[in-house]
N, C-alpha and C positions, 0 to 999 in steps of 0.2 A: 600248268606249264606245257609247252611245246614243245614238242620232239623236236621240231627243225633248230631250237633254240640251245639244245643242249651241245655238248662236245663230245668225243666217243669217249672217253672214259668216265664221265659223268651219266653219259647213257646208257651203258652197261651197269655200272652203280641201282640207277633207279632201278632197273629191268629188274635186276635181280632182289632188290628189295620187296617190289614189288610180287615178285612171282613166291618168295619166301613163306607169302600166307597164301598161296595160292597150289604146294605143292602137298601131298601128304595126308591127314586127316582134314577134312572139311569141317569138322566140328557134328554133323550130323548123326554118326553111327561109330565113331569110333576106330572106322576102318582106314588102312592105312595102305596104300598098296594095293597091286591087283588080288591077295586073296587078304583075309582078314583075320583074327583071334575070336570072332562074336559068334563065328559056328563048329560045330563039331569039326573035327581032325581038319582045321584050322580053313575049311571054307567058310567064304563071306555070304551069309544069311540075312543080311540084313540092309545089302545096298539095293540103292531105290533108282529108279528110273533118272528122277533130279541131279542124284548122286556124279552118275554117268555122262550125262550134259554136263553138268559143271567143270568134271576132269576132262572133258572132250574141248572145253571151252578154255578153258587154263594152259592145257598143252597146246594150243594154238596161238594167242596170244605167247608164249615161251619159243614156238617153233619160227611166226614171225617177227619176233623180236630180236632174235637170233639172226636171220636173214638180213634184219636193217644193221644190226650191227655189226657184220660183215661184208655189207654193202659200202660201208662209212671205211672199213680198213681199205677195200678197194677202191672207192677213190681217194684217198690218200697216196696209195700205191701209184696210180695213174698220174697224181700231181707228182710225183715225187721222178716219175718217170719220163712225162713231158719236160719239166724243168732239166733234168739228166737225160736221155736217153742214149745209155748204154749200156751193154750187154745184163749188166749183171742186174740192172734196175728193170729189164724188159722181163728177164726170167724171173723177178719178183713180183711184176705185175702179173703177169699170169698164174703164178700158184694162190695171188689173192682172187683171184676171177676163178680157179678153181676151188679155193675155201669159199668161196661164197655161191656156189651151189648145195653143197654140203646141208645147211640146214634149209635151204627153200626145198631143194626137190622133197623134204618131206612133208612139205605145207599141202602140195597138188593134192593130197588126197581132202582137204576143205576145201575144194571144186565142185561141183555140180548139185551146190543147194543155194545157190541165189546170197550168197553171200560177200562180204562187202570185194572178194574178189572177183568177184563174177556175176552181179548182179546184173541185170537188164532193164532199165526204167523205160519201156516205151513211150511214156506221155512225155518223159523228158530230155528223149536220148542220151539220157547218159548210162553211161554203165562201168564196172569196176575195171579195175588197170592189168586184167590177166592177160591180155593180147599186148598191152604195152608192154608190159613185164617180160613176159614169157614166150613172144607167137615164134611158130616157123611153120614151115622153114624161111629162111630169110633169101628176100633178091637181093643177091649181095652187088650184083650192078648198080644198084640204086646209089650204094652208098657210097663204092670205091672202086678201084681197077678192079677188073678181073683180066683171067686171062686171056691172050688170044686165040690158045688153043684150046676147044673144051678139051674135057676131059673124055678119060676113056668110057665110062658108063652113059655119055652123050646127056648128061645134066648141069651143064657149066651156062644156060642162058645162050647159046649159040645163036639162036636167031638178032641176038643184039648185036651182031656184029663186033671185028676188031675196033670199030671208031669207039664206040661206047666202050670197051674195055677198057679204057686208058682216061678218055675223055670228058667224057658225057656221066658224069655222077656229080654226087652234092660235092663231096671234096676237092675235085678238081675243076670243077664249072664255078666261078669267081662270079658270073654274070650273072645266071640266072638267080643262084644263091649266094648272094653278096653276103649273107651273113649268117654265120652257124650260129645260132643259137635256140634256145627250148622252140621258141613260137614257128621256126621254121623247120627244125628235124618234127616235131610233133604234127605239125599240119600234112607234112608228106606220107606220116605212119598212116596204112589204109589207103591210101591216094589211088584212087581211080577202082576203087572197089576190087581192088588184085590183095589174095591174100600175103602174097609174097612180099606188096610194099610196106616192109616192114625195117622202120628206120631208127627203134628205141629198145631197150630192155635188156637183157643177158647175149642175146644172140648175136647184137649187134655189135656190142663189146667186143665177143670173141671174136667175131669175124675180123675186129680193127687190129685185133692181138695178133691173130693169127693167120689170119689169110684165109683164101679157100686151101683144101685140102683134095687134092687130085692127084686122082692114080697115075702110078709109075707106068708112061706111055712105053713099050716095047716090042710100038710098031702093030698091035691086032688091038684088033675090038674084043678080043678074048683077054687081053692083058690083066695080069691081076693086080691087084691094089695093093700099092706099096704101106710097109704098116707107119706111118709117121705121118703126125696130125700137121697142120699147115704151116708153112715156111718162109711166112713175112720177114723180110728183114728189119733190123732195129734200124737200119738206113729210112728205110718209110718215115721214120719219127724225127731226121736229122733236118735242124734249121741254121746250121754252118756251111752252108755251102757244098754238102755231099747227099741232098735231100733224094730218093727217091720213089717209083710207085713199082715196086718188086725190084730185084737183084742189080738186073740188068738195064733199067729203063730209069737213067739222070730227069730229073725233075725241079721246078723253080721252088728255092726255100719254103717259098708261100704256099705249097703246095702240100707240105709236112707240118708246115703252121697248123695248117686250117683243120690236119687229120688227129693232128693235138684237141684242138678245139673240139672237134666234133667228140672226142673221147671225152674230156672232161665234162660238157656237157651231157652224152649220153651216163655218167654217170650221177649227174644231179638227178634227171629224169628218173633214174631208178630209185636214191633215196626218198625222191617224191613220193613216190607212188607205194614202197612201201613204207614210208611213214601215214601213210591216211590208212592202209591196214593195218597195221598195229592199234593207232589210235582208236579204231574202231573193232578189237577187240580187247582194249584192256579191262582188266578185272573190275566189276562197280563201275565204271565211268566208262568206257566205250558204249555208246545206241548198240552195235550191234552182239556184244557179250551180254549186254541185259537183258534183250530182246532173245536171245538165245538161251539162255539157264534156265528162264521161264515157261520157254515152249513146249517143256514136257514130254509127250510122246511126238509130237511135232518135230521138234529137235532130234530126238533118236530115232527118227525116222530119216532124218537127214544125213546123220553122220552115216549109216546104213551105206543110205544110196550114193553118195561119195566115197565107203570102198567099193560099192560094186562098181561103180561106173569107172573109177580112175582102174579098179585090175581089167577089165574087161573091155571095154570100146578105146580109152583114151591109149592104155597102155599094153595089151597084147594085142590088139588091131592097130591103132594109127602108128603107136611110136615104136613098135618091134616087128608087125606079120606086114606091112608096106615093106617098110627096109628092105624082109627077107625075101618073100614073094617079087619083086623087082630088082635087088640086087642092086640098088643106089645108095649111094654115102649120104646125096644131097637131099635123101627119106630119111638119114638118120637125125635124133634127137641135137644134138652137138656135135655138129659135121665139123667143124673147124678145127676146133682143139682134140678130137676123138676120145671125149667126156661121155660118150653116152651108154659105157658100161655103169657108172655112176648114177646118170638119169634110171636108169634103169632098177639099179638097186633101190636106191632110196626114195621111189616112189615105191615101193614094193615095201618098203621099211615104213613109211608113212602109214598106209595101211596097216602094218601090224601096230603100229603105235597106238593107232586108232584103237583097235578092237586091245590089246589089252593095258590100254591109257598109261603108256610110259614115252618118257622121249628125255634121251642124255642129251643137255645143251652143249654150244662151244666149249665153254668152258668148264665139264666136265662135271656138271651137278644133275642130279637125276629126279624129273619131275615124275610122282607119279598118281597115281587116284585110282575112284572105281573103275572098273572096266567092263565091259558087257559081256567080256568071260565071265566073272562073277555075275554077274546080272543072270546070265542064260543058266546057272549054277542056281540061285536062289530062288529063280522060276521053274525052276523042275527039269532043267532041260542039261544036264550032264553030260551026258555021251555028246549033243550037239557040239557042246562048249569046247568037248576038249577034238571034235575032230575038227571044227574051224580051226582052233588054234596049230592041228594037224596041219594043215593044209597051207596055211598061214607060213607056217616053218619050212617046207615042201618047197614054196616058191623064194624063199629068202635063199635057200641052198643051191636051188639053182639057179637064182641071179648071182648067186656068189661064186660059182664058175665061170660064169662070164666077165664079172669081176676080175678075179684072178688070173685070166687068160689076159685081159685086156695090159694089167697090170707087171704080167711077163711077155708081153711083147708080140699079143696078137688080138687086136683092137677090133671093135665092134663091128665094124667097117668090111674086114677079113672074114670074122666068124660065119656071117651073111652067105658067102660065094659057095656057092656050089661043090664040094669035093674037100671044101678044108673040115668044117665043123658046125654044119648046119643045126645038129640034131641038139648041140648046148642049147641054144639059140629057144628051138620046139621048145626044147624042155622047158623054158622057162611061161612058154606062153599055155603049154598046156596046165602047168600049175596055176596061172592063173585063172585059164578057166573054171580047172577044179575048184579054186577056193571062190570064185564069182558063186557058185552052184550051193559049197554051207553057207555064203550071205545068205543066198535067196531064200535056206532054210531058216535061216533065224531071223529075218525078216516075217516066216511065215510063223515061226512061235512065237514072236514078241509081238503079231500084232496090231504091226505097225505099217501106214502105207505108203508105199513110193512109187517114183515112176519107174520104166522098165530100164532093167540096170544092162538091157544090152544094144539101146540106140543110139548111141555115140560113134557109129562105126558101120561103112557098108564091107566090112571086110567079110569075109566067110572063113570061121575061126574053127 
């Protein structure tokens, strides 16, 4: 059966029958859970390397299963919103664009092992949908107005001038892009080898939801950044006769058409792309979960270097010490909506999933297996086990104040600047260091070999 063939309630049905035999004892050892009943004062003595893969394999497959199926309620949301667009349908489509980060951000950490999201086939140029899906930051000129004034932090595209702010993008060029649809937003994503042209995935959505998000101008280049994420009007979206491109600037009907258009479409693109990852890891029948359970130390060497690499180069260098170090919004994760207290956690939770194989789905069921705490526990390696899992906790608590800050009303964006609360910010990057540091040691007790978990990143951490 075909994922693209089913409905979302049917789709969630399978998912979870599916994952049913997939969460809990593997039938192997008896173990149930990250510790188990098969050893003394109830450590697990008996989970095996396969064990590990398997639950690392299972949670993944659950984690983007998850993701497709809260990709299918947002565009739902999105139809529900272009056919409507008003107020109350706009602030609905956005808390689905923010539920459906919710379980991707914790897939990133199944990054950087050649896997069906990120693979690279030189002989055939293709490769997986992680820059479709995922890339930024985004030229948001590409797609739609910006402003005419940059912003205060002077990363608004300025050199594009006023004509292109309004003009000159897929939305409002009738001419050159006569028609929105996949074969032309996909052929532009990439275009002209600029990372920035980037015209499909999560980022692009938000930026159609929300706008850019630019500081509260107050007259200086010292200005500080207002904390409220960006301020498209639902007028953008109006095909009655009050269509516009921001607040203040009347625009022709067809001009809100076509910014419908290009949403719903950008939301097909996404269920595309993740419906072939899932597919390709469902339990027994995805190539890439077969190919995976089987690889043995191969595998746990993988899942390894995808947490070091996402705490350490992806995520305390590109997506948190940039920001800080330069003091840009348009370096942050989710500039648009100011999600990227969010991004920030639950990649960080990802990782912990990882190491000790637990992840609560949508809705509220808790998958769980061996874990290579147990693992490092049954290999002799004790004290390791439990200071990764130290460290591990360290960086969850302090993404959790950044959380918490963003959540009462002072956003990632803010925390960054100089004089308000920089040192939350450190705080979280140096936990990630630190627990980058018990990888590499349990990497060196298991064994096992990878590449170096600290080249994703010219930062200096």
């Amino acid at each position: 059966m075909n994922i693209k063939d089913l409905s979302k309630g049917s789709l969630a049905v399978v998912l979870g029958l599916s994952l049913a035999a997939c969460s809990g004892d593997d039938g192997t050892n008896g173990i149930d859970g990250a510790t188990g009943a098969d050893g003394a004062a109830g450590v697990a003595t008996l989970v095996t390397r396969d064990d590990v893969v398997k639950s690392n394999a299972n949670i993944a497959y659950a984690a983007y299963s998850d993701s497709l199926i809260a990709a299918i309620a947002l565009q739902s949301s999105i139809d529900t919103f272009v056919a409507m667009p008003s107020e109350q349908n706009f602030a609905d489509v956005k808390q689905a664009w923010l539920d459906s980060r919710e379980p991707y951000g914790q897939t990133e950490v199944y990054r950087f092992r050649e896997g069906p999201i990120d693979f690279e086939n030189e002989e055939t140029g293709e490769s997986g949908p992680e820059g479709a899906l995922n890339a930024w930051p985004l030229g948001e000129a590409l797609i739609d107005y910006i402003s005419t004034a940059p912003a205060v932090d002077g990363n608004a595209f300025k050199e594009d001038g006023v004509s292109r702010a309004i003009s000159s993008n897929i939305i409002a060029d009738d001419v050159t892009y006569a028609t929105i649809d996949k074969a032309t937003i996909l052929e532009l994503n990439g275009a002209g080898d600029d990372e920035r042209s980037v015209t499909t995935g999560y980022h692009a959505i938000e930026f159609l939801l929300w706008g850019q998000d630019l500081n509260a101008d107050l007259g200086s280049d010292q200005a500080a950044h207002d904390t409220t994420p960006g301020q498209r009007p639902v007028s953008d979206y109006n095909v009655s006769g009050g269509c516009t491109s921001g607040a203040m600037v009347a625009m022709a009907d067809s001009v809100c058409s076509r910014r419908g258009d290009y949403l719903k479409v950008a939301a097909e693109i996404l269920i595309d792309d993740l419906t072939t990852v899932v597919e390709a890891w469902e339990p027994n029948v995805g190539p890439h979960y077969n190919t995976f359970v089987a690889g043995g130390d191969t595998s746990l060497a993988l899942i390894l270097e995808g947490m070091g690499r996402l705490s350490y180069g992806e995520l305390a260098g590109e997506r948190i010490n940039i920001a800080l170090t330069t003091d840009s919004q348009e370096d942050e994760h989710s500039c648009f909506s100011d999600n990227t207290h969010r991004d920030i956690y639950l990649n960080a939770k990802g990782v912990q999933n990882s190491y000790g194989a637990t992840y609560t789905r949508i809705n509220g069921e808790e998958i769980k297996g061996a874990s290579i705490y147990d693992l490092l526990i049954s290999e002799g390696f004790p004290v390791l086990a439990n200071d990764l899992r130290g460290s591990l906790e360290a960086t969850m608590a302090a993404a959790s104040v950044i959380d918490t800050k963003a959540k009462s009303g002072t956003p990632f964006d803010v925390l960054i600047q100089e004089g308000v609360a920089q040192e939350n910010v450190i705080a979280v990057i140096s936990a990630l260091v630190a627990q980058t540091d018990d990888i590499e040691e349990a990497i060196l007790a298991l064994e096992v070999t990878t590449n170096n978990l600290r080249d994703d990143t010219e930062e200096q951490i």
